[in-house]
Every structure is written in structure tokens, then in C-alpha cells.
N, C-alpha and C positions, 0 to 999 in steps of 0.2 A: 504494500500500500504506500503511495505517493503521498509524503506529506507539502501540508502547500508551505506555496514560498511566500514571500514577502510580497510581492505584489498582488496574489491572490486573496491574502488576508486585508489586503488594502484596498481591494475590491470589496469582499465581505462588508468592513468595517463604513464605505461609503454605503453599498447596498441596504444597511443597518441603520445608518443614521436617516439616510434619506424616508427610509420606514417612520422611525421615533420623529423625525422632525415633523414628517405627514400629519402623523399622526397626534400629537401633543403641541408641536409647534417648537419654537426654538427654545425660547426660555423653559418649555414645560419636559424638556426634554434631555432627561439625565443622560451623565456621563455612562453609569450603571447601568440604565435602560439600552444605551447603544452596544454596552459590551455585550451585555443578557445577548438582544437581539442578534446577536453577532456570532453568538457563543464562544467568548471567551473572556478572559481575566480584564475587568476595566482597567490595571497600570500596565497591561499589553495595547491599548488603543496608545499611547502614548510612544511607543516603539514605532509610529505609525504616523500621528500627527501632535503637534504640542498641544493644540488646546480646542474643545468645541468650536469657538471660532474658527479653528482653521479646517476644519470637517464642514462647517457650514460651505464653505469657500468652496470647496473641492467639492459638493454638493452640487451647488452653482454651478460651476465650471465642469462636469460630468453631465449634466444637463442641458445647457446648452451648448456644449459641445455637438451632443445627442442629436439635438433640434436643427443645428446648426447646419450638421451633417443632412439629414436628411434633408431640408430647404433646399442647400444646395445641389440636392441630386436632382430632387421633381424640379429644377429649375433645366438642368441640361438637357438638349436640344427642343425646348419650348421657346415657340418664336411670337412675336405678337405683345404688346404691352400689358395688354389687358389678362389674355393667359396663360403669361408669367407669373403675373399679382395671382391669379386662381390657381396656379401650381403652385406658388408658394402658401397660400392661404390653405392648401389640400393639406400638406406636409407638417405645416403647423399644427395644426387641427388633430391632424393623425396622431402626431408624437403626444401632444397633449393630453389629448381622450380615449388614449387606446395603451400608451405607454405610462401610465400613472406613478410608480412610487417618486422617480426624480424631480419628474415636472409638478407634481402634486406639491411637492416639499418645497419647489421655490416660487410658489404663487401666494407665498404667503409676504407681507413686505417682512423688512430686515430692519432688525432692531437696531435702534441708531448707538449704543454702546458695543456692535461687532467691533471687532478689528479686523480689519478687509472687506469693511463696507464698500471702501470706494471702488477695492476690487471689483465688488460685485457687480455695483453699477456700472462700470467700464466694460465687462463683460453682456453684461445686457444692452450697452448702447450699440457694444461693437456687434451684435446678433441684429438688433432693430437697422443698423445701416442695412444690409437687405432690404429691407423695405423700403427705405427711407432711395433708395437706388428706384426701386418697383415705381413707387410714388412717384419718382421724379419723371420717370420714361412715359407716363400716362399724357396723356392730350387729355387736359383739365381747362375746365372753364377759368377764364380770367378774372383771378383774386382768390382761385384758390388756396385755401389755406393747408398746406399741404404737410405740413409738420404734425398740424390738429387732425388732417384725416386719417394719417397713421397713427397718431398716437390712437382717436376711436375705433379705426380698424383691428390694430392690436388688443384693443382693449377688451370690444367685445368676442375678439374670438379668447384671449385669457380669460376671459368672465363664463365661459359656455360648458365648463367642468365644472360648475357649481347648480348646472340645468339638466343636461344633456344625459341621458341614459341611454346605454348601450341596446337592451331591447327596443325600445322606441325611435330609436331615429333622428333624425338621416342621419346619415352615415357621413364620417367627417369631410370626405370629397365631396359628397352633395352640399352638406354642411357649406362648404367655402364658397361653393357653388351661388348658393342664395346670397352668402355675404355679399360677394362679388357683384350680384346682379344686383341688390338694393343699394348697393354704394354707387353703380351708376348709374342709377335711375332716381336716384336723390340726385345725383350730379349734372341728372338730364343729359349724358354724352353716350346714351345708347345705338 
């Protein structure tokens, strides 16, 4: 029997926290709770990372890594401005409401006494420029405010894991589908 290495317990111990953090939230969510979850000794998490803050981190950054990754694939060889935005709006959607513990865990805001907040949100901006590229490629009506209709589009497709049930429907490519189509037809450039 193989025992694991270091990067596999390093996986474990993300896979664990991103669990307890879902699940409790950050402050609610022991050091003990992540080992438990983890199965092993809490001052082995420490051989691993220094401090809950820095598992948040790598939380984050395991996450959208995740999302990042996929985005960028439903993006390649999609031609068209408008079904770029819905390929990537698919992707999004997917990872979000189909891939739960990571993305679950950081939909939550971040407490402002972390250390590697600002990571975090550097990490998040640099994900949202996708978009913020999507946006800019559209032929928009003049005065668009194009910063506000990403940050809404974003918004409401992170708000849709707190509605959205997997027997019921649509399905998160449809899902993007509809977004897509009431953003422009709000926008009247159908």
C-alpha cells in the first residue's frame, strides 16, 4: 500500500477545508474541524500550510483556478461576441452549480481581518478580466455602462447557487442561455 505524499495530503487538506469552510463559513470553521474532515492530526495541517488564512487562500486560488480553466476552454474556437459571453456564461454556470465544495466555499465574502485578502481579490479580478474582455468585444449601445453590466452579469449568475436545483432546471448551459438572451434584450441589440 502507497502511502501518500505531501502533495496529496495537500490536496486532502484543501479538499477539507473547502468542505468546513462551505459549510460553517470561515470564522465558524475550526482548525480541528478541517483536520477531523481531513482525517488526520490538526498540528499535521501545519506541515502543510501556516495558518487558516493561508488555506483560505489556496481555497480561492484552487477555485478559480478550477473556473478559470474551464472558461477558458468553452471559450476556444467560439467565434462571435455575443457566443463567447454565452460560452463563457455556460462554463461559469457549470463549474458553479455542478462542481460545488470549492466554489461553494468562496461565494461567501472574506473577512476583512484575513491575511491574503488582497490576494484574494487580485485573484478574483484577474478571473473577472475575462469578462470584462467578453464585455468589451460586444457592440453595446452608447453609454453603456459596461463595468456595471459585468459586475450584474457576474452577479447574478454567483447568486443562482442559492436558487437553482439540480432536478429542476435548466441546466446550466441553458441557464447562461437565458442570461445571455435577457441581457440583450434589456440592451435592445438583439
Amino acid at each position: 500500500m502507497t502511502k501518500p505524499t505531501a502533495a496529496n495530503r495537500s490536496s486532502q487538506l484543501l479538499e477539507a477545508a473547502a468542505i468546513c469552510f462551505s459549510r460553517e463559513g470561515f470564522d465558524g470553521a475550526s482548525m480541528r474541524a478541517i483536520a477531523d474532515e481531513a482525517g488526520m492530526r490538526t498540528a499535521s495541517i501545519y506541515y502543510h500550510f501556516d495558518s487558516k488564512d493561508d488555506l483560505l487562500v489556496a481555497v480561492h486560488e484552487e477555485a478559480l483556478r478550477r473556473i478559470r480553466e474551464a472558461t477558458t476552454a468553452a471559450l476556444r474556437d467560439v467565434e462571435g461576441a455575443w457566443e463567447r459571453l454565452e460560452a463563457a456564461c455556460a462554463a461559469h454556470l457549470e463549474i458553479l452549480l455542478t462542481e460545488g465544495t470549492f466554489v461553494n466555499a468562496v461565494m461567501r465574502p472574506v473577512p476583512s481581518k484575513v491575511e491574503g485578502r488582497e490576494l484574494i481579490f487580485k485573484l478574483r479580478d484577474d478571473y473577472e478580466s475575462i469578462f470584462t474582455d467578453l464585455i468589451n468585444a460586444l457592440e453595446l449601445p452608447q453609454g453603456t455602462d459596461k463595468d456595471t453590466l459585468r459586475l450584474m452579469l457576474l452577479g447574478a449568475m454567483n447568486w443562482s447557487f442559492t436558487w437553482w436545483h439540480p432536478q429542476e432546471g435548466p441546466a446550466p448551459e441553458a441557464l447562461a442561455s437565458r442570461f445571455v438572451a435577457n441581457l440583450r434584450t434589456g440592451l435592445d441589440v438583439t
